[in-house]
C-alpha positions as CSV (number, residue, x, y, z in Angstrom):
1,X,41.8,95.6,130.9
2,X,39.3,97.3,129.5
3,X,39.8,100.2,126.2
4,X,36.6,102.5,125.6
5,X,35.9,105.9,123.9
6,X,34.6,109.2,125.0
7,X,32.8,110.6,122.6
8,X,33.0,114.5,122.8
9,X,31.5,117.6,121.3
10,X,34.1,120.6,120.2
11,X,33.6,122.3,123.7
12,X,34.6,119.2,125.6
13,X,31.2,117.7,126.8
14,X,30.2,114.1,126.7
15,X,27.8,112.7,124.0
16,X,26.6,109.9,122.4
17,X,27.7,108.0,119.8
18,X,25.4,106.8,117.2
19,X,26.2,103.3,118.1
20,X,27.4,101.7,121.6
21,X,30.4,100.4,120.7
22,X,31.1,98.9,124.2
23,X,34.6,97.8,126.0
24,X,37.6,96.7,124.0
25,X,40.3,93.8,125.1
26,X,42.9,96.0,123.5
27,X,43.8,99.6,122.6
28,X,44.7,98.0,118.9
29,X,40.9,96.8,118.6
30,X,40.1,100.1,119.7
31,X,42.1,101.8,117.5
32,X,41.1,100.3,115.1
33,X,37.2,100.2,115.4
34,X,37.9,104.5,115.7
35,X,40.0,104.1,112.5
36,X,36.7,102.5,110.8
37,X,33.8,104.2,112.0
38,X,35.0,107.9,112.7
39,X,33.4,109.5,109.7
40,X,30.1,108.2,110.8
41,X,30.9,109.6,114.7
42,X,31.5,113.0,112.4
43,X,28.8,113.0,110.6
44,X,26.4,112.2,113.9
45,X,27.7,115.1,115.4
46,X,31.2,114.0,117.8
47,X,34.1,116.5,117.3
48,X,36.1,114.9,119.5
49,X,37.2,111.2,121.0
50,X,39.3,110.3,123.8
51,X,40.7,106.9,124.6
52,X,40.4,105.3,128.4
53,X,42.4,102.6,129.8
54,X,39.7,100.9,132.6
55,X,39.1,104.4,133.3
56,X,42.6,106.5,132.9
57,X,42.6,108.5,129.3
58,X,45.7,107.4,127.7
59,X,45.2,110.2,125.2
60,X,42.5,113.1,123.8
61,X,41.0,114.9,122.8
62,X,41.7,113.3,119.3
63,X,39.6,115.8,116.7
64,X,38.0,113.8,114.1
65,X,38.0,116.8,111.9
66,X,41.6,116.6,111.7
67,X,41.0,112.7,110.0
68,X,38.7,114.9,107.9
69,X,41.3,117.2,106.6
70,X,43.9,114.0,105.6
């Protein structure tokens, strides 16, 4: 199985992240690679992430200026 990211801006389109962070083994790796780089993904300009399960979201849009607000 394969975990990966959308990365989205506020309006719900598709861009990049500053760094490709490729295909997870697990949603907890992916989780947790969010969990440590999301203020960089805010600061490059992504509102928004979503998770994928070998291509099904499993959930998102997940704002990262919510994180912001914590």
């Amino acid at each position: 199985m394969a975990w990966e990211w959308r990365f989205e801006k506020a309006d719900g389109s598709t861009t990049e992240a500053p760094q490709d962070p490729g295909d997870f083994g697990t949603q907890g790796d992916a989780e947790s690679w969010i969990g440590e780089i999301w203020r960089e993904l805010l600061e490059e300009g992504v509102d928004q992430v979503s998770l994928f399960e070998d291509g099904t979201k499993v959930y998102g849009p997940m704002s990262l200026h919510a994180a912001a607000e914590d």
